[in-house]
Residue, then its C-alpha position, 0 to 999 in steps of 0.5 A: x483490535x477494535x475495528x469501527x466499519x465504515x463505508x466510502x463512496x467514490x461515484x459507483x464505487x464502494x470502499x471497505x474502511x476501518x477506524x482502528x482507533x486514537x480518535x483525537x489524535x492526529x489523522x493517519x490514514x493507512x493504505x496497503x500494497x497491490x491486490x491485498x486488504x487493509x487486513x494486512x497492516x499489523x496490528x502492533x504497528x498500529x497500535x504503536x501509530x495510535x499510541x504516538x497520537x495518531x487517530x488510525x484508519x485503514x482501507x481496501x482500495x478499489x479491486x482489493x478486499x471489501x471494496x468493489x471490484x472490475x471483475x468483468x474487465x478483462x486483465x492478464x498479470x501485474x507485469x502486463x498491467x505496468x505495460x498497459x497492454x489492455x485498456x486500463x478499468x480505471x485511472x490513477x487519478x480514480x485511486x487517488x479520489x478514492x482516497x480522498x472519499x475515505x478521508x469524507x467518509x471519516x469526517x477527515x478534512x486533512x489527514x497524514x497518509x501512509x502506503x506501503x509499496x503500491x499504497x505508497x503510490x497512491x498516497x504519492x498520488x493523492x498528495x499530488x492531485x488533493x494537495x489541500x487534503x493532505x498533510x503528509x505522505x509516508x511512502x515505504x516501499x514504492x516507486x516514483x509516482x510519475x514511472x509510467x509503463x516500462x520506466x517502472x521495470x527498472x526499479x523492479x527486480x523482474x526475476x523475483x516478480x516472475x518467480x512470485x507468479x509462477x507459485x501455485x497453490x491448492x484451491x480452497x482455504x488452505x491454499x489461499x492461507x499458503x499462498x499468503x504465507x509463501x508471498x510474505x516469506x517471500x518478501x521479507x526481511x533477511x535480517x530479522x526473524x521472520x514472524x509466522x504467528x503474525x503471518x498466519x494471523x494477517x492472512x487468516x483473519x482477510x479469509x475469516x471476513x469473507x474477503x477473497x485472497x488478494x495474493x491469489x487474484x493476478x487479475x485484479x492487480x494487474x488492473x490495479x498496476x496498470x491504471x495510468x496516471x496522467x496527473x502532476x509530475x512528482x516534483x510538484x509535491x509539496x506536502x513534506x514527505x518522508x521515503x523509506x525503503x528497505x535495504x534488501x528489498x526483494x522486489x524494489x530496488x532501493x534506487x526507487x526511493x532514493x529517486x522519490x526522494x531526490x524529486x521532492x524538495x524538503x523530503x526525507x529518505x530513510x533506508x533500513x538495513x536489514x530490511x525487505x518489502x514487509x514491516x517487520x516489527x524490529x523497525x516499528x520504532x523507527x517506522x513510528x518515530x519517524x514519521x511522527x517526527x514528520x508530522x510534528 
């Protein structure tokens, strides 16, 4: 895949971006989960967005991949950050500005959003607070937009996050490629093989830019989890939404989507058996043709 670079700007902050193809299709930006790079979006999915008429960007959101990071604040954990225990480094309203600087940065007055899990969020987010520069949001994976603090923990499987912040790998290369592989095995779908060449690829080519392993920085995603929103109530979206979540999820309990989608007028939830906190290529079809469907 063919990655055009560019470079966005929200005040002091810096943002990785990639045009990763379609120019003259309908604008879809791609925004990943917690803590990880834009590198993990797989590339068949993309293609498949930018073969149903979609122009395709992706991007690392602040503390994530190329794009600036808070390393100086201080922060514990994802779980500490939900509870806000620590100052927060930024806001949630900052998330969803940088989103809008990507969209500047591309020369997108509007675009189609798509996140994944704590993307999914931010593409909430964004809808709420720049609903002029939003046509649609796909959010797969994520919780409500308006959960705050210990209201998110009921949507979140808390043995599974504890057993994931307990893994513990070499330092160096090869334990940031294994610590890649064991989050990804960990999160995905019973129902579908699992994938381990595009694993491994996903994992590698983040390491082979030069970026550091996001699965391995606690800290930044707990800065990421705990940026408080103090913005609209997620019943005051009004671009049309699609939801989708996976059935097995093992780390978001399905009930997150259906309160999304049950807070929005007109939105759409689809649930998908089989399914966990990944994109297996099994439903790329249904991924892509819905949301295609949704943007019309």
């Amino acid at each position: 895949m063919i990655r055009v670079p560019h470079t966005a700007r929200n005040g002091d902050v810096h943002l990785a971006v990639d045009d990763l193809g379609g120019a003259g299709g309908d604008p879809l930006l791609l925004i990943m989960g917690l803590g990880v790079s834009r590198f993990w979006w797989p590339d068949g999915l993309v293609t498949a967005l930018i073969e149903a008429g979609f122009s395709v960007a992706s991007f690392d959101g602040r503390d994530a991949g190329g794009s600036t990071h808070f390393d100086g604040t201080p922060a514990g954990n994802p779980v500490t950050g939900l509870l806000r225990r620590r100052p927060p480094a930024y806001t949630a309203e900052d998330m969803a500005d940088d989103t809008v600087a990507v969209l500047d940065a591309l020369g997108w007055q509007r675009a189609h959003l798509f996140g994944i899990s704590q993307g999914g969020l931010v593409a909430q987010r964004t809808a709420l607070r720049h609903p002029e520069r939003v046509h649609t949001v796909t959010s797969y994976a994520a919780v409500p937009s308006d959960a705050r603090g210990a209201a998110v923990l009921r949507y979140i499987r808390l043995p599974f996050l504890a057993r994931l912040t307990r893994m513990r790998h070499p330092a160096g290369r090869d334990g940031d490629i294994a610590a890649g592989l064991d989050l990804l095995r960990a999160v995905a779908s019973p129902g579908y093989p699992f994938d381990e060449q595009d694993a491994r690829l996903r994992v590698e080519r983040e390491l082979d830019a030069g970026l550091p392993s996001g699965v391995r920085d606690s800290r930044a995603q707990a800065r990421q989890a705990g940026a408080p929103w103090h913005g609209p109530r997620l019943h005051r979206l009004r671009a049309p939404l699609l939801v989708l979540h996976g059935e097995h999820d093992p780390l978001i309990r399905p009930a997150a989507g259906r309160r999304i989608a049950a807070s929005v007028p007109g939105a759409r939830y689809v649930e998908l058996p089989g399914t966990g906190h990944d994109l297996p290529r099994e439903i790329w079809p249904t991924l892509v043709r819905e949301i295609r469907s949704r943007a019309g």
